[in-house]
N, C-alpha and C positions, 0 to 999 in steps of 0.2 A: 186312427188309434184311439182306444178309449183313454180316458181322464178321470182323477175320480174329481165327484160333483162336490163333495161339501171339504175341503180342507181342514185339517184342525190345527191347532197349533202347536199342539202336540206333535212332538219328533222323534224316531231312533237315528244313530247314527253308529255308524260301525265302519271299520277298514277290512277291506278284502285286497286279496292279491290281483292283480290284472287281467288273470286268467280267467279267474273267476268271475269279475266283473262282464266280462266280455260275453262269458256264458249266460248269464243270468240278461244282457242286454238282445243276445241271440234268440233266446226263449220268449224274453217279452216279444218282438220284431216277429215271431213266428205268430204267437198269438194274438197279433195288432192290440197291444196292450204300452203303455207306457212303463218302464221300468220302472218307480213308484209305484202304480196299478196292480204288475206283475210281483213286485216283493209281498204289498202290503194282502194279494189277494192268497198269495202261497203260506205267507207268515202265517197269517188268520187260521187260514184250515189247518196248517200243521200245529196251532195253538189251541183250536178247537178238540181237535182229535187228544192229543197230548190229554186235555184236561176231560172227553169227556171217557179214557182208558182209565184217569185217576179218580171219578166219580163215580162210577157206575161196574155194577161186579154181576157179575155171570154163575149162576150156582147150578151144578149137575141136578139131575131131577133127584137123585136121592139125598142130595144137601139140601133145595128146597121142599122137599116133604118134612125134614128135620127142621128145620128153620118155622116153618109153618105149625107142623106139631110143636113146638117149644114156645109158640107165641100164643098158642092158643091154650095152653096146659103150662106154665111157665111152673120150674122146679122151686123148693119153698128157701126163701133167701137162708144162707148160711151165717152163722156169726160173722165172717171176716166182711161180707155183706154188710151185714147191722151195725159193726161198728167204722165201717166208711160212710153208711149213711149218717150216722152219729154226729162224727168227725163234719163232714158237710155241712148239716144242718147247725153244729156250733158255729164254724166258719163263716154262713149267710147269715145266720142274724146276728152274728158281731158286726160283720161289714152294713147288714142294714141299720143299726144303731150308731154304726160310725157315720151314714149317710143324713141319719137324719141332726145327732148333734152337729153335724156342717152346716144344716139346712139344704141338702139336695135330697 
């Protein structure tokens, strides 16, 4: 059975019902995996996948043609624009004038 090589000390811990437990110790014994092995190696990809569905976006070819055209020709900012950047740029250098009377 494999084992994993570097332990951390780091833990989850969680309650399943016995059915489940039993399943999941099934699976690992199929795959000569330890049941640790077997959670932490199915956790992992399903945490992988999860995060990289909410990182990464897929645009039709005629989204990126527009996406592409718009970054290379960007439209000319609008008031409601100018005055968010306004608003912003009072906002950072209050906070960097509040940073520096701290001394940080």
């Amino acid at each position: 059975m494999s084992t994993l090589r570097n332990p951390s000390p780091e833990r989850l811990e969680f309650r399943i019902p016995a059915e489940q437990k039993a399943l999941i110790e099934r699976a690992a014994a199929a795959q000569g995996q330890t049941v640790s092995g077997f959670a932490l190696r199915t956790l992992l990809g399903a945490a992988q996948e999860v995060m990289q569905a909410e990182t990464e976006r897929s645009l039709s070819a005629r989204d990126s043609r527009l996406f592409l055209e718009l970054l290379s020709s960007p439209p000319r900012p609008n008031a409601a624009l100018k005055a968010a950047a306004s608003r912003y740029k009072t906002a950072r250098d209050g906070a960097a004038g509040d940073r520096a009377r701290r001394g940080n």
